[in-house]
C-alpha positions as CSV (number, residue, x, y, z in Angstrom):
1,X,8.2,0.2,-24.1
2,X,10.7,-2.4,-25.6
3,X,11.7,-5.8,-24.0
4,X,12.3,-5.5,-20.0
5,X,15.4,-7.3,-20.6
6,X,16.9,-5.2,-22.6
7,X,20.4,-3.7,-21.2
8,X,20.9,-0.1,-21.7
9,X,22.6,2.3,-19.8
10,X,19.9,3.6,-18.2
11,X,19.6,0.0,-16.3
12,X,23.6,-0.1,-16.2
13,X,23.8,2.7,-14.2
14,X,24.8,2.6,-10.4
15,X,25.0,6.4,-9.9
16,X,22.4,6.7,-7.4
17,X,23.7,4.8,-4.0
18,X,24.8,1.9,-6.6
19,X,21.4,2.1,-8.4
20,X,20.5,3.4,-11.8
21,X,19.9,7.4,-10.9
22,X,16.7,7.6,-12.0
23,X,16.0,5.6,-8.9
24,X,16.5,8.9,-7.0
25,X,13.8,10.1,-8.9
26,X,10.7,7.7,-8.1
27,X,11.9,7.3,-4.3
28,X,11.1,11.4,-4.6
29,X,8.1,10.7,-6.2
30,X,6.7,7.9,-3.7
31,X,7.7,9.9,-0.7
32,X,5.4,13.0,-2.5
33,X,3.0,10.6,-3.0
34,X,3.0,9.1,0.5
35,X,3.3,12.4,2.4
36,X,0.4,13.5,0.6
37,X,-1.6,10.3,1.9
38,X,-0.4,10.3,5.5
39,X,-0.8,13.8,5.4
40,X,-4.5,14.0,4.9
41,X,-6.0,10.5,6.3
42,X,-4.3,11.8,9.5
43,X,-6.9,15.2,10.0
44,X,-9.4,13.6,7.8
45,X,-11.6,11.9,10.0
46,X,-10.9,14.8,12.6
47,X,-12.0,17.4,9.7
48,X,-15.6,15.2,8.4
49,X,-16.7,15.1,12.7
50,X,-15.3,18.6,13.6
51,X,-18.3,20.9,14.1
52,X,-18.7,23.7,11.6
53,X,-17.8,26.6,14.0
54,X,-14.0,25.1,14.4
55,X,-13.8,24.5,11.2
56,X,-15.3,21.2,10.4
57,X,-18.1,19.5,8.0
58,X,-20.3,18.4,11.5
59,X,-20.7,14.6,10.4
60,X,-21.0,12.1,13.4
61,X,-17.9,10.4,14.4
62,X,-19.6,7.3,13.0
63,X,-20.6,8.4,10.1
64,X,-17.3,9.9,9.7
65,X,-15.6,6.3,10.3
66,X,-17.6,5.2,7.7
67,X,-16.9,7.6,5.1
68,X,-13.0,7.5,5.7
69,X,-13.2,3.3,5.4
70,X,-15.6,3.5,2.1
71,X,-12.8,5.6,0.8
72,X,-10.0,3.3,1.7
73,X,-11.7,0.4,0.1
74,X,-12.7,2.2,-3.3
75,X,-9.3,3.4,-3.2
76,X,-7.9,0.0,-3.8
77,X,-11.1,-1.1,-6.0
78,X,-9.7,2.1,-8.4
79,X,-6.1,0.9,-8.4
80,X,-7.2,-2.2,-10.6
81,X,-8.9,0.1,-13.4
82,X,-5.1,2.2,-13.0
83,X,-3.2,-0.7,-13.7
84,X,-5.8,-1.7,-16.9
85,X,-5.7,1.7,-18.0
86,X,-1.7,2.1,-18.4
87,X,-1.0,-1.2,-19.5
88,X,-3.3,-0.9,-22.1
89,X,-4.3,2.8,-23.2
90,X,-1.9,5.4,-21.3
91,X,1.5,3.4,-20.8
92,X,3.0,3.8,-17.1
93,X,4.7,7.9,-18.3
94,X,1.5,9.0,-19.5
95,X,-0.3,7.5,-16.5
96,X,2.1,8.7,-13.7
97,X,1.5,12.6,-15.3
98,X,-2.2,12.4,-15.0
99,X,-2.2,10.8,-11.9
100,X,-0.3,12.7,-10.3
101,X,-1.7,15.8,-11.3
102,X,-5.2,14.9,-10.6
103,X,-4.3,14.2,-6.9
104,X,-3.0,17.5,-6.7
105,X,-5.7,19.3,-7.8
106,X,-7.7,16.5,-4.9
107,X,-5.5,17.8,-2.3
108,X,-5.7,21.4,-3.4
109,X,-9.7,21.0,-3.1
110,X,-9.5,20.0,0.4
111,X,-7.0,22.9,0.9
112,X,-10.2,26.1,-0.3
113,X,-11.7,27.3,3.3
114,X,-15.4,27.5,3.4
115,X,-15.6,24.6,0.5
116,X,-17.9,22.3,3.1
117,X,-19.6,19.1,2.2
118,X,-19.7,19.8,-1.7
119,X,-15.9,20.2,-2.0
120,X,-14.6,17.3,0.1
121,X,-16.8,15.2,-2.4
122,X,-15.7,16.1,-5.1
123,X,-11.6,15.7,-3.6
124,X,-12.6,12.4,-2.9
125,X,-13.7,11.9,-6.3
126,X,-10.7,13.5,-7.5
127,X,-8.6,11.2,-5.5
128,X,-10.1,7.8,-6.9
129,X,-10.0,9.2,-10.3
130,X,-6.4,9.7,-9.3
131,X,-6.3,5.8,-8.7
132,X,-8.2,4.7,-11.2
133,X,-5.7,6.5,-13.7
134,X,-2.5,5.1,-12.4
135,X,-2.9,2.3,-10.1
136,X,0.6,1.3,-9.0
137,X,2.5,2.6,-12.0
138,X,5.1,3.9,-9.9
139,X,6.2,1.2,-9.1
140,X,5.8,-0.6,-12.3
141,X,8.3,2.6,-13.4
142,X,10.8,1.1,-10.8
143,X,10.9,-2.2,-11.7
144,X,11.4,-1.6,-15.3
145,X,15.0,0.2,-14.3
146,X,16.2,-3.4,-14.0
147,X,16.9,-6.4,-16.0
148,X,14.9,-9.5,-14.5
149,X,18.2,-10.8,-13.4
150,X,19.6,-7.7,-11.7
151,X,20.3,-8.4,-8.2
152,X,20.3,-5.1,-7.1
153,X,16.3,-5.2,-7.6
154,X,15.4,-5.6,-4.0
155,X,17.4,-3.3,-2.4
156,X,16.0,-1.0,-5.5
157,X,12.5,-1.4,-3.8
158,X,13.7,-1.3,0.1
159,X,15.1,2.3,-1.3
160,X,11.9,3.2,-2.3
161,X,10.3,1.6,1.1
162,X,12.5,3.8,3.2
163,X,11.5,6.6,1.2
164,X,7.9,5.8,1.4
165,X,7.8,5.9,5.5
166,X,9.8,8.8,5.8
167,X,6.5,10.0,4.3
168,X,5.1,9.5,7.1
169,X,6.3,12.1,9.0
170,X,3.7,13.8,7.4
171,X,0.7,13.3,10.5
172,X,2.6,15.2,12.4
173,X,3.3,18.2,10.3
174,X,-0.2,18.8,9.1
175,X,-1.7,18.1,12.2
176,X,0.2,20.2,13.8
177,X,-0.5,22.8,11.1
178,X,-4.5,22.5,11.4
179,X,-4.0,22.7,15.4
180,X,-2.5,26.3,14.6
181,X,-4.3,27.2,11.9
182,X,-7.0,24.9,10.8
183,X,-7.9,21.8,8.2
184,X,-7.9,23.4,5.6
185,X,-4.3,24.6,5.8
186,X,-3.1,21.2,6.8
187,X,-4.6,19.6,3.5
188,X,-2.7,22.4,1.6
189,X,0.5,20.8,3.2
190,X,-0.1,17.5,1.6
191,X,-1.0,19.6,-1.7
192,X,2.2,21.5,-1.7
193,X,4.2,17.6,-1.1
194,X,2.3,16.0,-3.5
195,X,2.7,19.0,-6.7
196,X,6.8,18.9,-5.3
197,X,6.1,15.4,-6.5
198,X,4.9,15.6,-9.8
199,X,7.1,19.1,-10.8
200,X,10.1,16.7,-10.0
201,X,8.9,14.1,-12.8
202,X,7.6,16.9,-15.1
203,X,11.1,18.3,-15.0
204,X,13.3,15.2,-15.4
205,X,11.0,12.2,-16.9
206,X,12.2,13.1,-20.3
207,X,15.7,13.7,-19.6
208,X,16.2,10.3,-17.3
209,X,13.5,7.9,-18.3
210,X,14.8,7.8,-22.0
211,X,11.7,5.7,-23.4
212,X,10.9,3.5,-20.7
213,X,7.2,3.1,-20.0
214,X,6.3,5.3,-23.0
215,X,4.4,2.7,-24.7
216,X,1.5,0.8,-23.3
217,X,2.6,-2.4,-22.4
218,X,0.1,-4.7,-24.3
219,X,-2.1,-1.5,-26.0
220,X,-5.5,-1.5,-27.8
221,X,-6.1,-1.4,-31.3
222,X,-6.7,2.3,-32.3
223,X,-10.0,1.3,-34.3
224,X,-11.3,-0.2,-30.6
225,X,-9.5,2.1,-28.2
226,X,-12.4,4.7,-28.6
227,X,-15.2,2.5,-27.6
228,X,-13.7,0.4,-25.0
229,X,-13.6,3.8,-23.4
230,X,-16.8,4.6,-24.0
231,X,-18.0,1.6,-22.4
232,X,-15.4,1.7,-19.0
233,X,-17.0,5.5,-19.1
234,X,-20.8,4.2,-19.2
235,X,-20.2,1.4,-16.4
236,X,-18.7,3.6,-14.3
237,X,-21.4,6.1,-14.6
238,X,-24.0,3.1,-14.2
239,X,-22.9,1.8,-11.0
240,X,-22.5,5.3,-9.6
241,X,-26.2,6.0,-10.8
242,X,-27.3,2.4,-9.0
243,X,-24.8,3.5,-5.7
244,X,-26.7,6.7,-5.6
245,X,-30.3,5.4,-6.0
246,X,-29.9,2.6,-3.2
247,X,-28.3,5.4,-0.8
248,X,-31.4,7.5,-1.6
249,X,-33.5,4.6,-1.3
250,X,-32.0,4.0,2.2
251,X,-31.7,0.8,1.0
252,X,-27.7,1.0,1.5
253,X,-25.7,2.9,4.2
254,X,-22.3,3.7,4.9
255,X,-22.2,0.6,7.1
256,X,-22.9,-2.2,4.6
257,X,-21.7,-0.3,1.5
258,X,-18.2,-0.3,3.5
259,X,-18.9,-3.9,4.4
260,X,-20.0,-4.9,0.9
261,X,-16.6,-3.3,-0.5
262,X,-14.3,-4.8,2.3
263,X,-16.1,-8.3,1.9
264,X,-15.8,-8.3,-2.1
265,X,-11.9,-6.6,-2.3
266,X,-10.6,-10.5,-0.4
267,X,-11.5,-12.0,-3.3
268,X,-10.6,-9.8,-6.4
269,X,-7.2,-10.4,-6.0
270,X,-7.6,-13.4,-6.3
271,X,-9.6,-13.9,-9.0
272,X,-7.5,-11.3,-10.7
273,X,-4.4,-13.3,-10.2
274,X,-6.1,-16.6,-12.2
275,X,-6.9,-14.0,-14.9
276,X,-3.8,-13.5,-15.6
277,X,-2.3,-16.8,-15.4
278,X,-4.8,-18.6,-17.5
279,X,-4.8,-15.6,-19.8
280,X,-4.0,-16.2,-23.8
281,X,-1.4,-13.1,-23.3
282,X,0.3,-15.0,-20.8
283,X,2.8,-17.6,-22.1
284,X,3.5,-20.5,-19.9
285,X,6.6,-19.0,-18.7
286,X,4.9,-16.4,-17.2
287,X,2.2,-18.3,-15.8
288,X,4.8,-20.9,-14.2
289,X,6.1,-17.5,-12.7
290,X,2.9,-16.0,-11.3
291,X,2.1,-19.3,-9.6
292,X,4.8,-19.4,-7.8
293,X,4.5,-15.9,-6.7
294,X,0.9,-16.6,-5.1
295,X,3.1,-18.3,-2.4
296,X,4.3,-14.8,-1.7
297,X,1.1,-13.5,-2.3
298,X,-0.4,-15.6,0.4
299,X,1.9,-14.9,2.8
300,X,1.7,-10.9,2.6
301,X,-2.0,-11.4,3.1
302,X,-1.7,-13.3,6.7
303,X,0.8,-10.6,7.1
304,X,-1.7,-7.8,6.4
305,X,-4.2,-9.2,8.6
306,X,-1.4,-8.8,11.7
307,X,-1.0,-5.2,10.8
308,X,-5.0,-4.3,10.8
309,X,-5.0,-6.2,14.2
310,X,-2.2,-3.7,15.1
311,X,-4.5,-0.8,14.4
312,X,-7.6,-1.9,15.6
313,X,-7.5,-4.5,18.6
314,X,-3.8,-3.6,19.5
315,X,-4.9,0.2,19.1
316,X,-7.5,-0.5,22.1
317,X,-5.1,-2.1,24.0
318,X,-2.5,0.6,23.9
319,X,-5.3,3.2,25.0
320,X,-6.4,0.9,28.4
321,X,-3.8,-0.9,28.9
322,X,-0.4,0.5,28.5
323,X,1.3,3.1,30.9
324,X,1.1,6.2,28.4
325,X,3.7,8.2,30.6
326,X,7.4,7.0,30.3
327,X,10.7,9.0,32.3
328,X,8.4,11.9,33.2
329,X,6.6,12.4,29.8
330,X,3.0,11.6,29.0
331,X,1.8,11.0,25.0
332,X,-1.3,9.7,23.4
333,X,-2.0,6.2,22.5
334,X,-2.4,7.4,18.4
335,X,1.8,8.4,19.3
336,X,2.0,4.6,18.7
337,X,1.4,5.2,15.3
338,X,4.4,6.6,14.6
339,X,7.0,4.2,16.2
340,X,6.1,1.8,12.7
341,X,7.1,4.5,10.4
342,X,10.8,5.2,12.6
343,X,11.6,1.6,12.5
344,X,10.4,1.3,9.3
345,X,13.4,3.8,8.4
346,X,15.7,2.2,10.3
347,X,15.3,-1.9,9.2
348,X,14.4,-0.6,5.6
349,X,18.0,1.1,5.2
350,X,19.6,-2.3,7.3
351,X,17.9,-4.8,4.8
352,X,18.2,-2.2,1.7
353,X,22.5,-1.7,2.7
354,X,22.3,-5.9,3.6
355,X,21.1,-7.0,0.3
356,X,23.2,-4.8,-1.6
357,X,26.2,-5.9,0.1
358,X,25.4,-9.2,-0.5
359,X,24.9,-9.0,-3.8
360,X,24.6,-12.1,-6.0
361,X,24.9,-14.0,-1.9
362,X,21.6,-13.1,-1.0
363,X,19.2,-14.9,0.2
364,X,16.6,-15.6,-2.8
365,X,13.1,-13.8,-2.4
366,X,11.1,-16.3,-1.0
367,X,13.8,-17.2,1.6
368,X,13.5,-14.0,2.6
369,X,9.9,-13.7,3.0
370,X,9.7,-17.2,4.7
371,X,11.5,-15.3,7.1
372,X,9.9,-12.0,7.3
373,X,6.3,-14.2,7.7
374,X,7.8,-15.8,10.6
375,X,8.8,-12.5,11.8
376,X,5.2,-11.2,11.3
377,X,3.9,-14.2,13.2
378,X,6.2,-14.1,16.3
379,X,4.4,-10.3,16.6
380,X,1.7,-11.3,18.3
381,X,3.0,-14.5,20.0
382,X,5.2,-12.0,22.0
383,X,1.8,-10.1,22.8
384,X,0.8,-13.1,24.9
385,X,3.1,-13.0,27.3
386,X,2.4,-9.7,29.0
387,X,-1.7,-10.5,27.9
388,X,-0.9,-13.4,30.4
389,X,1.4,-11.9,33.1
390,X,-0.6,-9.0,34.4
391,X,-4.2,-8.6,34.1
392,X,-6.3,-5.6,32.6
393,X,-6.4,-4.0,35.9
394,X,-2.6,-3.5,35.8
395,X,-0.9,-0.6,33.0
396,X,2.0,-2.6,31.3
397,X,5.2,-0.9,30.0
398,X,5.1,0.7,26.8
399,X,8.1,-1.2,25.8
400,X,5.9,-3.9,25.4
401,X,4.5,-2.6,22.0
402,X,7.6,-0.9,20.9
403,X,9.3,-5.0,20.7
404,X,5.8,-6.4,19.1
405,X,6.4,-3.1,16.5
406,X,10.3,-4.1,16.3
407,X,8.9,-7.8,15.1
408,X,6.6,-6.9,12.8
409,X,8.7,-4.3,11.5
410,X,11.6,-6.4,10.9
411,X,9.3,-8.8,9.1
412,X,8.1,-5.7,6.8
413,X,11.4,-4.7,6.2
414,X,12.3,-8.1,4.9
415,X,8.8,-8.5,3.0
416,X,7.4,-5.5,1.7
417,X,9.9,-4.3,-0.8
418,X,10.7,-7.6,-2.0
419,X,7.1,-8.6,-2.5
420,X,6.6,-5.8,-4.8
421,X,10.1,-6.4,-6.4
422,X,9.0,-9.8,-6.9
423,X,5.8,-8.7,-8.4
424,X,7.4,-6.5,-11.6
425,X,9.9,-9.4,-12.1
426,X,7.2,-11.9,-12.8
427,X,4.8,-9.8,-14.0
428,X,4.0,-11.1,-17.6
429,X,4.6,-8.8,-20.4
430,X,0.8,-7.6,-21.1
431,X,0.1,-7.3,-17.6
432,X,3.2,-4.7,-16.5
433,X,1.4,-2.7,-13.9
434,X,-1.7,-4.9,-13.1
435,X,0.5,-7.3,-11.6
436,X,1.8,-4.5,-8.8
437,X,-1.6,-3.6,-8.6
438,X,-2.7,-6.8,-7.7
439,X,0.6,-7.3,-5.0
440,X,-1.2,-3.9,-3.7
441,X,-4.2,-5.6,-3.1
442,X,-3.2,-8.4,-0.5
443,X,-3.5,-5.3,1.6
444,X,-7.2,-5.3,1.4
445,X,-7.2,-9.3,1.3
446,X,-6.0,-9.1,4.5
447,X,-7.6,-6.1,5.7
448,X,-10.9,-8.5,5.1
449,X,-9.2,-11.6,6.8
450,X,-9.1,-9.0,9.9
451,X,-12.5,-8.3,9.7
452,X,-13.3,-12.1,9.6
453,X,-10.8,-12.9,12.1
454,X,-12.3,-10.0,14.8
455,X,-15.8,-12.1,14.9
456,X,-13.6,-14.5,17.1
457,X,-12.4,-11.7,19.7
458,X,-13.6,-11.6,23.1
459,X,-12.3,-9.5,25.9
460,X,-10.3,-11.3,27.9
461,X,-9.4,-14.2,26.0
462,X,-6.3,-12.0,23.7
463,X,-3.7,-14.1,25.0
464,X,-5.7,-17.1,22.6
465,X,-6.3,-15.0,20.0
466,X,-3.5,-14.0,19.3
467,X,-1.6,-17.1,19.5
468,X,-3.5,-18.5,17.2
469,X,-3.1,-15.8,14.8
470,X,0.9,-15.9,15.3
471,X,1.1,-19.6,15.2
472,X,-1.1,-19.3,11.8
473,X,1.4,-16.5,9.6
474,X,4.5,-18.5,11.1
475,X,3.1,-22.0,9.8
476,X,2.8,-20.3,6.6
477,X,5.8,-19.0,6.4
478,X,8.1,-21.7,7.9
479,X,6.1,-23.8,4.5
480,X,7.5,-20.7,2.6
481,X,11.2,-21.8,3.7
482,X,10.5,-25.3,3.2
483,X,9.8,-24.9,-0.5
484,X,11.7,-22.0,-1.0
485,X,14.1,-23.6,-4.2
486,X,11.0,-24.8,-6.0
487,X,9.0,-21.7,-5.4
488,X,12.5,-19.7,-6.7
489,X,12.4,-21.9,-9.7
490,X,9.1,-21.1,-10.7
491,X,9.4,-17.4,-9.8
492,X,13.0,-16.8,-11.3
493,X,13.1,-19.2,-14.4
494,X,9.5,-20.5,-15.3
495,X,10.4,-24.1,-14.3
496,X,8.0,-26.0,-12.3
């Protein structure tokens, strides 16, 4: 792969909205990839409950729950194997092409009518494998089109955000496809996205890549590549063979398995992260560097846990609460879903056009995410203020949510992209794609610190909940601002 560093013209180029062109080709690739996402988790659950005769596999709506968050939380699990397997045996190219290919082929599974239970399992299967092959190497691919001091990194990475949520326009074209047709054609949709997706690298990796990301970052001996294989190949067959035994056994369910998973996935990252920082691969530059990027880390977690909230006790809320008919029109409380995705659009091209204009003025990253944390904290400290004005007999405005969404998304705007732009710039040399992979998985962490938090919901206390989660992710990132120079030092230069 050759030294990050290293100025060619590939990373001199500005030929693509005053990025390097191949830019244009990984935000194609990450919309593919997040059409095909959006475009089947949004019939999924609908397709696993539906009953046979319309076209469904006739599981429980619990049971289908279940199955759709056990596949969430693997998916995330498998990312970590995708980012060991490029750095150290495939190289981020290689990785992206088998990746890609075998979600495809997932998506195409779910696509054959009449395929029933059998099928979708083996789709699923598909789709981890599909993780566990390329973890976040996209995105690994993107940051290696800049020099660690290339200022145009950030607004790089908001590109690639924007491009990402225009994705998700996808939830409403393939459900409206399988509400005219059926599932199966609506999972065909994401198929047809996703193969757009990898055709587009297939035809112009060579031509535009030159030899980034050829190379495994820090490989394995060719004497010990074969059985290191062998031996990821056997554990992974052992713990499905112990999985399958204690399902059959009864002794687990979907419940705790999903549980189990969610509980264990908060602390992985972690424990990743001191992996690689007290690693022997890692020189003390580098660790200096991830250190202070667990500050950022930290933050996107207490951020995550807002979003879940958003989906979960927010989601409730919007469905008994809110006036669901505005200037003569009525929608659905799920319509919710999309207002993230539009603004998403909107403050990703603001803060992507900002920061480019800027230029070498920006604000430095963790500035910037001080800010966005505050942003994500004053989300649900605006929530209290209606949760106290009118009471649950009274629907409230819609408008309501849209401002707690304009927060949140704001903060996103300002985070999101720049965590993961800050990830590939610290990321140590050996650990190229397991460091995105690891930025990936605050997600989960704070999918788990939503789980933990819910134990201390109860109706008609919100308006304290929720001030205590706002005041909570806009403490942490006010401290963010406050130690913003030394936490750039660390980050940018190695210096403590």
């Amino acid at each position: 792969m050759g030294n990050q560093d290293q100025v060619n013209p590939i990373k001199e180029d500005k030929s693509f909205l005053g990025h390097p062109k191949v830019m244009g080709v990984t935000t194609f690739m990450a919309f593919a990839h997040a059409f095909g996402n959006y475009a089947m988790t949004a019939i999924l659950i609908y397709y696993l409950y539906e009953t046979a005769a319309n076209g469904g596999l006739g599981f429980s709506q619990t049971n289908a729950a279940q199955l759709v968050n056990v596949y969430n939380s693997l998916s995330f699990m498998a990312g970590i194997v995708g980012g060991y397997i490029a750095d150290r045996f495939l190289g981020i190219r290689k990785a992206l092409y088998i990746g890609y290919g075998i979600k495809t082929i997932g998506f195409f599974l779910l696509a054959i009518p009449g395929g029933g239970v059998p099928l979708y399992l083996i789709s699923q299967f598909m789709l981890l494998l599909a993780s566990a092959s390329m973890g976040t190497s996209l995105y690994a691919m993107a940051g290696l089109l800049y020099t660690k001091e290339d200022n145009r990194r950030d607004a790089g990475f908001s590109l690639m955000y924007i491009f990402n949520n225009v994705g998700a326009v996808a939830p409403i074209i393939s459900g409206t496809i399988a509400s005219f047709l059926n599932y199966n054609a609506g999972f065909l949709s994401a198929a047809i996205v996703q193969g757009l997706g990898l055709l587009m690298y297939a035809l112009s990796a060579n031509k535009v890549f030159g030899d980034l990301g050829k190379a495994p970052s820090d490989p394995v001996g060719s004497e010990e590549k074969r059985a290191k294989l062998l031996k990821m190949g056997l554990g992974l067959l052992a713990v499905l063979v112990i999985i399958a035994i204690l399902f059959y056994a009864g002794v687990l369910t979907a419940t705790s398995f999903s549980n189990a998973v969610s509980t264990i996935s908060i602390f992985i990252p972690l424990a990743y992260l001191a992996i690689i920082i007290t690693s022997f691969k890692t020189s003390k530059k580098e660790a200096i560097q991830v250190r202070g990027f667990l500050w950022i880390f930290i933050c996107n977690c207490f951020a995550m846990l807002i979003w879940y909230q958003s989906t979960s006790i927010l989601a409730i809320y919007a469905a008994e609460r809110v006036n669901l008919t505005i200037f003569g029109f009525s929608f659905t409380p799920a319509a919710f879903q999309t207002v993230p995705a539009v603004l998403a659009v909107f403050f990703g091209s603001f803060a992507s056009g900002l920061w480019q204009k800027l230029g070498e003025r920006q604000p430095v990253t963790p500035l910037k995410f001080g800010v966005g944390t505050i942003f994500w904290g004053a989300g649900p400290l605006f929530m209290v203020i209606p949760l106290l004005l009118f009471g649950p007999e009274i629907k409230v405005s819609p408008l309501w949510l849209v401002f707690f969404y304009c927060l949140i998304i704001w903060g996103e705007a300002m985070t999101s992209p720049v965590g993961m732009a800050s990830a590939t710039m610290v990321a140590p040399k050996a650990f190229t794609a397991q460091m995105v992979t690891v930025w990936q998985l605050s997600q989960s962490t704070g999918a788990g610190l939503s789980a933990i938090a819910a134990n201390f919901y109860k109706p008609g206390h919100e308006a304290a909940y929720f001030t205590v989660i706002g005041l909570i992710t806009a403490a942490v990132g006010i401290l963010l601002c406050l130690f913003h120079k030394k936490i750039n030092r660390q980050m940018e230069f190695g210096i403590n």
